[in-house]
MIRO-983433 format. One record per residue (C-alpha): residue in one letter; residue number from 0; x, y, z. Coordinates in steps of 0.02 Angstrom, whole numbers, plus 32768, in hexadecimal, padded with zeros to 4 digits. Layout:
MIRO-983433
ATOM vovex kemar    u    v    w
ATOM     a   NUM    X    Y    Z
...
END
This chain:
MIRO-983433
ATOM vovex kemar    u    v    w
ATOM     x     0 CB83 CC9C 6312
ATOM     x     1 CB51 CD34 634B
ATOM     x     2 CB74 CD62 63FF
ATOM     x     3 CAC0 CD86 640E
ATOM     x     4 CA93 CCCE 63DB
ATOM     x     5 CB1B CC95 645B
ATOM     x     6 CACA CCF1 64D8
ATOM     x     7 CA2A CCA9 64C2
ATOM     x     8 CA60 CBF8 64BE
ATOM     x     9 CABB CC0E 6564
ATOM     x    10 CA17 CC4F 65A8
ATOM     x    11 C9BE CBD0 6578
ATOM     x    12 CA4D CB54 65B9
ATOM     x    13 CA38 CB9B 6660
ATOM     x    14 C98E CB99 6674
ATOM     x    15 C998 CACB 6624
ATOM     x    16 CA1E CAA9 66B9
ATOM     x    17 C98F CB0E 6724
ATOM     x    18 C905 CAB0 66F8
ATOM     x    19 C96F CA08 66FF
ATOM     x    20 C99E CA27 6798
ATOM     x    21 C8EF CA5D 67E1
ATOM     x    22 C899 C9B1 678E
ATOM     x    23 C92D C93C 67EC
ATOM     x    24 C914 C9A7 688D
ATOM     x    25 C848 C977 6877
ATOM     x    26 C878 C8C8 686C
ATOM     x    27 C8DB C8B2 68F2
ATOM     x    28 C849 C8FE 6965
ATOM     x    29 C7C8 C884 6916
ATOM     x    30 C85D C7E5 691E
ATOM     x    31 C88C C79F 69D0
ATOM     x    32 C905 C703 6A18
ATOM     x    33 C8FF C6AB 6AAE
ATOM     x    34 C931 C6BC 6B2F
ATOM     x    35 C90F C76B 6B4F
ATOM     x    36 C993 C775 6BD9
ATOM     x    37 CA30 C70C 6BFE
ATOM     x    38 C9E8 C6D4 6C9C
ATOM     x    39 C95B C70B 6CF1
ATOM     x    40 C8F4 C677 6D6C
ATOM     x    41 C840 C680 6D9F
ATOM     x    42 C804 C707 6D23
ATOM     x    43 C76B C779 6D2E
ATOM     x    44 C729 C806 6CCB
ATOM     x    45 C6AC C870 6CCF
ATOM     x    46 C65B C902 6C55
ATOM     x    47 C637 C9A1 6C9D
ATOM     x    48 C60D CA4B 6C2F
ATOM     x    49 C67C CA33 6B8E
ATOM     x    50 C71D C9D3 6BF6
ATOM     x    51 C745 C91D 6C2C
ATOM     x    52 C785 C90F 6CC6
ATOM     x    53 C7EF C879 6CEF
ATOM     x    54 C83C C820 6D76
ATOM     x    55 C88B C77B 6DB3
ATOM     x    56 C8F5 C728 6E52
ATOM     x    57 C996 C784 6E66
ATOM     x    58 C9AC C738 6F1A
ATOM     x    59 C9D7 C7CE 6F78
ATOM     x    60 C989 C84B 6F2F
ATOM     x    61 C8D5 C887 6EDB
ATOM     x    62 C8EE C8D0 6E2B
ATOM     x    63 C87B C918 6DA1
ATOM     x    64 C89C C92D 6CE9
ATOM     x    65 C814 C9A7 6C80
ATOM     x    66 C808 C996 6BD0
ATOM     x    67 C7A8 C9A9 6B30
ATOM     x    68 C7CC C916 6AEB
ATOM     x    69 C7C8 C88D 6B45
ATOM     x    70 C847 C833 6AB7
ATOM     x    71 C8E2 C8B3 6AE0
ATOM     x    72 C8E3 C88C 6B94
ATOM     x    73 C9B2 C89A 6B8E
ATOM     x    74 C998 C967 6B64
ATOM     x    75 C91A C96B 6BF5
ATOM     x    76 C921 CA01 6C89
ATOM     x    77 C945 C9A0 6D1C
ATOM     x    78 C93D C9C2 6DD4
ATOM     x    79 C95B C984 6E60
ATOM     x    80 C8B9 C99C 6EDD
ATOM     x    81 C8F5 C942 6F8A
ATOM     x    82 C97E C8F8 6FC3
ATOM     x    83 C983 C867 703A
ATOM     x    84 C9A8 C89F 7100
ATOM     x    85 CA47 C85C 7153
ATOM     x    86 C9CF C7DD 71C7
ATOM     x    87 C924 C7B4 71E6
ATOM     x    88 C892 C747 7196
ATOM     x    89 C8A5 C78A 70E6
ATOM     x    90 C970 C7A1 70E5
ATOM     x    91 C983 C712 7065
ATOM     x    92 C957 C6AB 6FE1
ATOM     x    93 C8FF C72E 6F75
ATOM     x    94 C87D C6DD 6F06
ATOM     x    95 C810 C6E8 6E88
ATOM     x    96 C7CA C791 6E8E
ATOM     x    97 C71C C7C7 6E36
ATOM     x    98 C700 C876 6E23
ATOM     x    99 C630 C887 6E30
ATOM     x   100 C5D6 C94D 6E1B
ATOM     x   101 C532 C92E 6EA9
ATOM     x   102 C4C3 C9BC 6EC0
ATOM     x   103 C536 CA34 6E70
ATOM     x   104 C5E0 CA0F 6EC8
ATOM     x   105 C667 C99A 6EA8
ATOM     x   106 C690 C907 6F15
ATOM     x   107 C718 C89E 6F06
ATOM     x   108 C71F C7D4 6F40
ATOM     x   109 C7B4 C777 6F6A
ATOM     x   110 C7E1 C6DE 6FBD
ATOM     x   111 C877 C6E8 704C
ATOM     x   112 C8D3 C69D 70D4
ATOM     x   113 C93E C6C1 7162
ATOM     x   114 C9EA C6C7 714A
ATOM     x   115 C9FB C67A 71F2
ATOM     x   116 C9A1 C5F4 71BD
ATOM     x   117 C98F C5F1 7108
ATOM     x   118 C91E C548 70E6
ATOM     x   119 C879 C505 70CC
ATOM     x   120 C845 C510 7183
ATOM     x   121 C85F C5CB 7172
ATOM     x   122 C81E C606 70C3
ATOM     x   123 C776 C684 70C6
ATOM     x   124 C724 C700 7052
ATOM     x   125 C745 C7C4 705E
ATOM     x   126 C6F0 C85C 700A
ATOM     x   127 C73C C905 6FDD
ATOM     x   128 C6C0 C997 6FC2
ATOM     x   129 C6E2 CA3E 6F42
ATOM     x   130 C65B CAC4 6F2F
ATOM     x   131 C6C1 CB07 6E96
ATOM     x   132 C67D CAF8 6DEF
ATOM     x   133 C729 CAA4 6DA3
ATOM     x   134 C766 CA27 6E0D
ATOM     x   135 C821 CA6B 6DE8
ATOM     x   136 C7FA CAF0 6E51
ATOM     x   137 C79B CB2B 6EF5
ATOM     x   138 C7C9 CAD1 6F9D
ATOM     x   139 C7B2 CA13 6FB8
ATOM     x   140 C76B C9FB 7051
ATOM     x   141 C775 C93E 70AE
ATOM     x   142 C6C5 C8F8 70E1
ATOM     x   143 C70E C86E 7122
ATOM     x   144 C70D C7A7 713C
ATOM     x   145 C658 C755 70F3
ATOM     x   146 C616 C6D1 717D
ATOM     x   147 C604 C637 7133
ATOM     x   148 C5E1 C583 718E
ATOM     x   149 C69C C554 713D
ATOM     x   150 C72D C587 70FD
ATOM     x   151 C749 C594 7036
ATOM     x   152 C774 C5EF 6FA9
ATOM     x   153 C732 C637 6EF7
ATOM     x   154 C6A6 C697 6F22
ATOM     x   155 C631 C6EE 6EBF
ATOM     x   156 C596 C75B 6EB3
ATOM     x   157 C4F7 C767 6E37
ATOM     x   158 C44B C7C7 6E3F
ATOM     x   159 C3A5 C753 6E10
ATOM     x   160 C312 C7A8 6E1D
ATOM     x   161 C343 C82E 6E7D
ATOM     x   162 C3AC C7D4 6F07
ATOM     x   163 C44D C7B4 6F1B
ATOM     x   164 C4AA C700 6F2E
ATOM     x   165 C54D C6DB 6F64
ATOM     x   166 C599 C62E 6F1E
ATOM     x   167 C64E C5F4 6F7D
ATOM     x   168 C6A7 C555 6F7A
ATOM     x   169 C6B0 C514 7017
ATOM     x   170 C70F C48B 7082
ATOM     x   171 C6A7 C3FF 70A4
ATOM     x   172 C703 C376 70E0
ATOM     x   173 C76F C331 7065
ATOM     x   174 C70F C38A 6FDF
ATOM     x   175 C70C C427 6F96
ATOM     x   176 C642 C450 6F76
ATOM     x   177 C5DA C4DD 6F3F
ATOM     x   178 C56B C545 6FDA
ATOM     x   179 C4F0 C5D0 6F9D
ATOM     x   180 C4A8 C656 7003
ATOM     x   181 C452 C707 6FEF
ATOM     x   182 C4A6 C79C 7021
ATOM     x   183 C458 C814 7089
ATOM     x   184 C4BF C8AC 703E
ATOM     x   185 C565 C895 6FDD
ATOM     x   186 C5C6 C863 7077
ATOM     x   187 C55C C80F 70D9
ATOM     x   188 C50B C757 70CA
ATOM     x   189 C460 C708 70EF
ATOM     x   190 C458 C67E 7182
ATOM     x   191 C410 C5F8 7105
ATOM     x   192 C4A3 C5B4 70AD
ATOM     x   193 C49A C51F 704D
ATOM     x   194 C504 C496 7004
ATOM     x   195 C4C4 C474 6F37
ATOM     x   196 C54E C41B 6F01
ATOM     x   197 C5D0 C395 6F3C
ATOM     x   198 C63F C33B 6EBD
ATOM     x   199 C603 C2A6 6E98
ATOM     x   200 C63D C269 6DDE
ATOM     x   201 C6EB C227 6DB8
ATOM     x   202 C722 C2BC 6D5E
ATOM     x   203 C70F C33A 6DEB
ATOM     x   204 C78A C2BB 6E55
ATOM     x   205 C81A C2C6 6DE7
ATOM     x   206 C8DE C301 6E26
ATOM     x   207 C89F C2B3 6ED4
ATOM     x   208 C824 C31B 6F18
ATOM     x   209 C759 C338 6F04
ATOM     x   210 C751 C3EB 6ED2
ATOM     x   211 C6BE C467 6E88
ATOM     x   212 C712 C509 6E8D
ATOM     x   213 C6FE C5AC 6E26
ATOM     x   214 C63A C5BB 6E11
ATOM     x   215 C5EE C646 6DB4
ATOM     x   216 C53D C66E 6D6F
ATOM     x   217 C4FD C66C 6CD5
ATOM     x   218 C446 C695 6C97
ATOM     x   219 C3E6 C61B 6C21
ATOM     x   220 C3AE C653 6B7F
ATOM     x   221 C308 C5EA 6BC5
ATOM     x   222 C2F6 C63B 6C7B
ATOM     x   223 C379 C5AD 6CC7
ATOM     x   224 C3FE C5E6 6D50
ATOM     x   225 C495 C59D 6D21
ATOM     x   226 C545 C584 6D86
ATOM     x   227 C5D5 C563 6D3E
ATOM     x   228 C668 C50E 6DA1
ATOM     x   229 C71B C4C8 6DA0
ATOM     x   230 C725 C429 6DBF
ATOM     x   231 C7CA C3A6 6DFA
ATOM     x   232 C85E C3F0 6E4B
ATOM     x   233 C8A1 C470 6DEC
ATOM     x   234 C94C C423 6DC6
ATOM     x   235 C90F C392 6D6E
ATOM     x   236 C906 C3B3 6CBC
ATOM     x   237 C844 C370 6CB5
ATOM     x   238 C815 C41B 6D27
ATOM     x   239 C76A C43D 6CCA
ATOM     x   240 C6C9 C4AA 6CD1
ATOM     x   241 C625 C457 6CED
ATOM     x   242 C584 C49F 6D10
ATOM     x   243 C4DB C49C 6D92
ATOM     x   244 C42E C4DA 6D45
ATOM     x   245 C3AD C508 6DAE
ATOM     x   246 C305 C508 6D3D
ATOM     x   247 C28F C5AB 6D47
ATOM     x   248 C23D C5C6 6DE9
ATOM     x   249 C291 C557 6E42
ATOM     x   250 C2E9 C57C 6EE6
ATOM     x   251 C38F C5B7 6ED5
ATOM     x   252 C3AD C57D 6F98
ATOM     x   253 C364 C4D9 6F85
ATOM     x   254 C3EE C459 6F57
ATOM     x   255 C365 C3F3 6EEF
ATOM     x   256 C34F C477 6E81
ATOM     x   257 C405 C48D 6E33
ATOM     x   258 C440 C3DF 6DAE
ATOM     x   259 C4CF C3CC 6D7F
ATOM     x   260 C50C C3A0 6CBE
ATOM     x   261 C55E C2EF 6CC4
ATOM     x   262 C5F7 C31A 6C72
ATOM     x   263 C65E C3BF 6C4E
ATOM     x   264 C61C C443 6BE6
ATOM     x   265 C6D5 C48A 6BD5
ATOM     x   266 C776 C420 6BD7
ATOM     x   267 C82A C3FE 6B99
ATOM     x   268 C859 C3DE 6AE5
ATOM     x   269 C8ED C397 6AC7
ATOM     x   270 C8D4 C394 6A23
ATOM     x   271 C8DC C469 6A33
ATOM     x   272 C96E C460 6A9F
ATOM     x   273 C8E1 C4B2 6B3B
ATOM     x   274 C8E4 C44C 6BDE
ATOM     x   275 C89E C46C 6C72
ATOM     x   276 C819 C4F8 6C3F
ATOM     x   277 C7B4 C53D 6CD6
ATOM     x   278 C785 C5AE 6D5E
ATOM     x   279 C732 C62C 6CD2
ATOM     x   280 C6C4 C6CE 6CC0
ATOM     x   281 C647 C6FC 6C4C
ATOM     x   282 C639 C7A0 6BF3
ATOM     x   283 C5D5 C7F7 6B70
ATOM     x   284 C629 C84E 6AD0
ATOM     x   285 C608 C914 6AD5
ATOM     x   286 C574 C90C 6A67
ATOM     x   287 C53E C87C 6AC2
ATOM     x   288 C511 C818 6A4B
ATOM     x   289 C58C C77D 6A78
ATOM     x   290 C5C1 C728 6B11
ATOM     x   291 C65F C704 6B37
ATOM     x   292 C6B0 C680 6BA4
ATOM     x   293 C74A C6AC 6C14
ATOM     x   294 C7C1 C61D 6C47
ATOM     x   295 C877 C5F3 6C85
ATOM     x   296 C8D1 C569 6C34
ATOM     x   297 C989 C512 6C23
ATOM     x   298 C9BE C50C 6B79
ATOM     x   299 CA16 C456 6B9C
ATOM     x   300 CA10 C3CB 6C13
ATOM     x   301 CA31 C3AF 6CAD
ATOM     x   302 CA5F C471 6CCB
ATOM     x   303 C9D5 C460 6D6C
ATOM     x   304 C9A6 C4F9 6DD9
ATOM     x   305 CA41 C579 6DC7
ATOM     x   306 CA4C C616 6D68
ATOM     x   307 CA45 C5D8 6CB4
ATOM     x   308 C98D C5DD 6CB6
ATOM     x   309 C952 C663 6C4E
ATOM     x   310 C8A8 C6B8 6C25
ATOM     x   311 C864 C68F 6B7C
ATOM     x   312 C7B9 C6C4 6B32
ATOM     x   313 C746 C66F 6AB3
ATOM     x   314 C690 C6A0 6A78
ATOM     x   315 C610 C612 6AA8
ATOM     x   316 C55A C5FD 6A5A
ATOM     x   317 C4BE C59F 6A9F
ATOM     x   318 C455 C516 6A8E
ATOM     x   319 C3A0 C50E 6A67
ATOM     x   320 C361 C4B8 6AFE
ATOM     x   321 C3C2 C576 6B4F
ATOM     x   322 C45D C535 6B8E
ATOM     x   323 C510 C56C 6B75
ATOM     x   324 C593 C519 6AE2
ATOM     x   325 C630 C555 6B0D
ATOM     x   326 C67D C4C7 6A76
ATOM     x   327 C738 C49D 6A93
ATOM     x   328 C7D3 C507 6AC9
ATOM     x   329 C824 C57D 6A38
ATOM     x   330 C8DD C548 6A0A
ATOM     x   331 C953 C5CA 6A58
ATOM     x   332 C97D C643 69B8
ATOM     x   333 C8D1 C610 6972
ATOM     x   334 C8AD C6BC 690E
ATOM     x   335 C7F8 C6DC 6960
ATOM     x   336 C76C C768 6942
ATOM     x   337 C767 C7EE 69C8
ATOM     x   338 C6D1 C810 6A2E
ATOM     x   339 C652 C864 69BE
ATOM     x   340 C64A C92A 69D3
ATOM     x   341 C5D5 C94C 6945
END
């Protein structure tokens, strides 16, 4: 053979190995697995400009990963954004953290507690404010304690028609219920606050307590205001998301106007090795053409509230009469379809 010839055929043996290489590197980016992280409770996500950014309870500490895709959360930038203080009313018990852009800032929400007295009596909702365009950078500034009539946990925020709500999980009692009130400004809410939901079917009272926790908002694809929630203590393997609609129109402060589904909309599947599935987010693919649910989950029984629970992702679809299907859990290793980008 002439060394010409062999020259030419280890050209185009390179540039095979190339483009090999290149179509297994496109796959991988269009093929994900859950769980997207090892462990990672309470998850939220948001889409800002091109990135995700994502957070969930670390305890202690406030941290933020930014990302392009969504599905390689473990190559994420991370940072760490505030730090609990040594005392004080939000020195412990770090949770749930949503990361909301209002009126072109960043604000972060988090539940805490004092260290002193780190319990249900003592649990409120704090804001962080950052004029910076990237939440990884810029100064976070503390706006403080929101006044609520009780103590709780899981708050969250949503615009309808131009105003701003603020949804919380609240002690009432023995219960844990839902209380809704407008915000004033980011930080600061409305005197009108009003209990919509109480638990009141059999499987929001299961591990021994009566809990609605976790709510976040979701538009109808028929003008409804939707809000999803946890439900049942969050160590029983039956933790599940159900939801409150609130038909177009109506009140959003009016308790009568928000009904509640009669059974879960999300919930465990044994059958795909996915217990406990709950306090979730909701996010749109980059092209925005699909919605996406958010969600921690065990991936056996009886593994209850430690730090196994892990963030997984799944695509949902809706039905006709414009509510959400979110279907079943995936199967950990499930190979699934990443968020469109096209």
């Amino acid at each position: 053979m002439h060394a010409l010839s062999m020259a030419a055929l280890l050209v185009l043996s390179i540039v095979g190995a190339l483009i090999g290489a290149t179509a297994r590197v496109g796959l991988a980016s269009e093929v994900f697995t859950n769980p997207l992280l090892d462990s990672g409770a309470d998850p939220w996500v948001t889409y800002d400009r091109g990135y995700y950014y994502y957070t969930n309870t670390m305890g202690d500490r406030l941290q933020i990963w930014k990302t392009k895709d969504i599905t390689q959360l473990r190559s994420a930038v991370t940072k760490v954004v505030w730090r609990a203080p040594a005392s004080g009313p939000n020195s412990a018990s770090i949770w749930a953290p949503e990361l909301h852009r209002l009126h072109g800032k960043w604000y972060l929400y988090f539940t805490g507690s004092d260290r002193a007295h780190d319990d249900d009596e003592h649990r409120h909702q704090f804001v962080l404010e950052n004029a910076a365009a990237d939440p990884l950078s810029g100064r976070w500034v503390e706006r403080g304690m929101l006044t609520t009539p009780h103590t709780g946990i899981d708050g969250t925020v949503f615009s309808d028609q131009g105003r701003l709500y603020f949804v919380y999980s609240a002690y009432v009692g023995p219960n844990s219920d839902l209380i809704i009130a407008r915000m004033l400004n980011p930080w600061t809410l409305g005197k009108t606050q009003v209990d919509i939901a109480q638990p009141t079917f059999e499987w929001e009272e299961r591990g021994g307590r009566q809990i609605l926790e976790g709510p976040e908002f979701l538009p109808g694809r028929r003008g409804q205001r939707i809000l999803l929630y946890s439900a049942s203590a969050c160590w029983s393997d039956d933790y599940s998301i159900g939801m409150l609609v609130a038909a177009p129109g109506k009140n959003l402060l009016d308790a009568a106007s928000w009904k509640k589904a009669p059974e879960p909309v999300f919930k465990a599947s044994p059958q795909n090795g996915v217990y406990a599935p709950g306090h979730n987010g909701l996010f749109k693919s980059p092209d925005g053409r699909e919605d996406w649910i958010i969600y921690h989950a065990n991936s056996g029984p009886g593994q209850r509230c430690d730090s196994r629970r892990a963030p997984r992702i799944q695509k949902f679809t809706w039905r006709d009469d414009g509510l959400p299907n979110f279907g079943v859990p995936v199967a950990s290793g499930a190979a699934l379809q990443a968020p469109s980008d096209k």
